[in-house]
N, C-alpha and C positions, 0 to 999 in steps of 0.2 A: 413400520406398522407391525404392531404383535400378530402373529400368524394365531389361528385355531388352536389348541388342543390337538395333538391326534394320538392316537393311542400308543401307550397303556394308561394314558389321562384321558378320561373318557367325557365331554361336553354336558353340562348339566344345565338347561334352560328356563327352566321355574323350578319354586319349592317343593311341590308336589313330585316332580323327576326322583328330586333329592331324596327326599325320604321314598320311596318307592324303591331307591338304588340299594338301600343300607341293607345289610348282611346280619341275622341274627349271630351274637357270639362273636362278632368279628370284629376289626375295626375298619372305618371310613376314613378317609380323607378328604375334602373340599376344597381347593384354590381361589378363595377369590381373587380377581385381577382384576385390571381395567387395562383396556386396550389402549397403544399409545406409551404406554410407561415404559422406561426404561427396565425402572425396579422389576416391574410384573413381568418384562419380558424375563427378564435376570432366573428369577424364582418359578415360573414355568418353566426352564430350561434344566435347572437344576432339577426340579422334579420330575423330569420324563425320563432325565440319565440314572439320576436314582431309582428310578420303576424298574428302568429294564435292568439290572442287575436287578432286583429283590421278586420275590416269590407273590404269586396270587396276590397282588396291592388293586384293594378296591380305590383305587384313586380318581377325582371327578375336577372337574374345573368348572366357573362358570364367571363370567366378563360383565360386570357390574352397571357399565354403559346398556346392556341388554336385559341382565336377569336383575329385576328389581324386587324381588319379592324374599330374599336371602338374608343380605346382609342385617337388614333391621332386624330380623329375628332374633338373631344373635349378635345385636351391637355389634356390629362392627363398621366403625367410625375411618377405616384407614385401611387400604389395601397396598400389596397382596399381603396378604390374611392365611394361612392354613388351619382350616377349622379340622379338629380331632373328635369323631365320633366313636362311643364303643356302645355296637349295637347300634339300636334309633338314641341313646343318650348325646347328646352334645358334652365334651371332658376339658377340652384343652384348646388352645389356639396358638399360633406360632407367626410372629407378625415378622414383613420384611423380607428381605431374599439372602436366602443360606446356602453353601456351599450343598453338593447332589451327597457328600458324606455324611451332612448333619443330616437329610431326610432319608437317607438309607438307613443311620441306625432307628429312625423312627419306627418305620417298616421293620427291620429284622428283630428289634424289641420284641413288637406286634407278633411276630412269627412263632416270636419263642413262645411267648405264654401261650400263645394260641395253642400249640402243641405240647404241652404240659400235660404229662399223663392222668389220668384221675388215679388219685391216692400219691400221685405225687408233691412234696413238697411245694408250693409255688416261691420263686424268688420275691425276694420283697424288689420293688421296681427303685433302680436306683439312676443317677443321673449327675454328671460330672461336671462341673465347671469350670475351663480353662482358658489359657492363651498359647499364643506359639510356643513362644518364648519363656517358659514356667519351667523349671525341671523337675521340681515337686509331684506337678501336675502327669509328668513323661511317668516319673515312681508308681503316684497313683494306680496309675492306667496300667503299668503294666503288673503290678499287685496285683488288681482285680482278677486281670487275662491270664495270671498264672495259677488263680484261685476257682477260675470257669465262672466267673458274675459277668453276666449282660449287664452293660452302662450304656447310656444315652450319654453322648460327651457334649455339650454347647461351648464354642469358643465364644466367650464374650466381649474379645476384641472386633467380633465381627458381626455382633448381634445386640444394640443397646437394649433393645427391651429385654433379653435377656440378661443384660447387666444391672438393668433396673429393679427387675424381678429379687437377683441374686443379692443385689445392696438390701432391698426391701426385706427377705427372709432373714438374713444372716446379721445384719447393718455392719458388715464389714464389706469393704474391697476387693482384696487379698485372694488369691486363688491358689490351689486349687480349693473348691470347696463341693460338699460331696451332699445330695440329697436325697435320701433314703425312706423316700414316703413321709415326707416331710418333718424327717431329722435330721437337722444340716449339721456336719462337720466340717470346720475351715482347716485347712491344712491335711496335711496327711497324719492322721492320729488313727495308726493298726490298729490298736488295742479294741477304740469305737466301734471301727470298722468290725473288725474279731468280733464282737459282742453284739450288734446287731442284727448280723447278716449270718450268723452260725458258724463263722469260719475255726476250724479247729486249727492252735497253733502248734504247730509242729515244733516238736525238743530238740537242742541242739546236741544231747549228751546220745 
């Protein structure tokens, strides 16, 4: 039996809860679940491991056997579901259950910008697609972290709709591939990278 919510996932039991909950300038988060699933159990679990490491996460839950006034609002046909709010805007949704490190970088994403100085630069939001097993993908990643770029990584071995997603933008496979507000690079291509993201290459003379 899926246990409650309990906090730093906080219980949300109609639509009205919901949007009452939402934070101007911030972002929200939504679980929908249904009680009984294995999966729901899986992805509420991840996500309450992922909260308690990550900073001030408005994060809510709500059990679809119960709260009926949610998911149709926002299509959603199939849970668990994480609905991504910024502000009262509805932005994104992340279907299925993900390891507590893919919804940590959601969260410390959310952090970063949130705290982005005014007059400061904003990063353009960038977001990785991997597998275990890629060593491209290991390059990548650790480019970016040597460059100080926040990435959101999805392993798409563990996430089909995210794989579907990624066929869908790219119509390629292959990984790693890189999405940069919605300019995909497949493989590891610096130069791209360089040229989008403002990174200055440093001379080897």
């Amino acid at each position: 039996m899926l246990k409650k919510p309990n906090m730093p996932v906080k219980a949300t039991h109609s639509f009205d809860e919901l949007i009452s909950s939402f934070r101007t300038g911030t972002k929200s988060y939504l679980l929908l679940y249904k009680s009984g699933s294995e999966t729901s159990e899986c992805s509420l679990k991840s996500l309450q491991q992922a909260a308690l490491k990550a900073e001030n996460v408005n994060l809510m839950a709500a059990d679809v056997n119960q709260v009926k006034d949610i998911h149709a609002r926002y299509q959603v046909i199939s849970v668990p579901t994480l609905l991504i709010f910024d502000g009262t805007e509805f932005t994104n949704l992340v279907k299925g259950c993900n390891d507590p490190a893919f919804y940590l970088s959601l969260f410390e994403e959310s952090l970063f910008h949130s705290k982005t100085q005014e007059g400061e630069k904003k990063q353009k939001r960038v977001v990785v697609y991997t597998t275990p097993s890629c060593s491209w993908c290991t390059t990548l990643k650790n480019y970016l972290k040597s460059n100080q770029i926040r990435y959101t990584e999805i392993d798409v071995s563990r996430n089909q709709q995210a794989a579907e997603d990624m066929v869908r933008k790219s119509g390629q496979q292959g990984v790693p591939q890189t999405d940069i507000e919605g300019e995909i690079i497949v493989g590891f291509d610096r130069n791209r990278i360089n040229n989008i993201l403002g990174i200055q290459q440093q001379s080897n003379n």
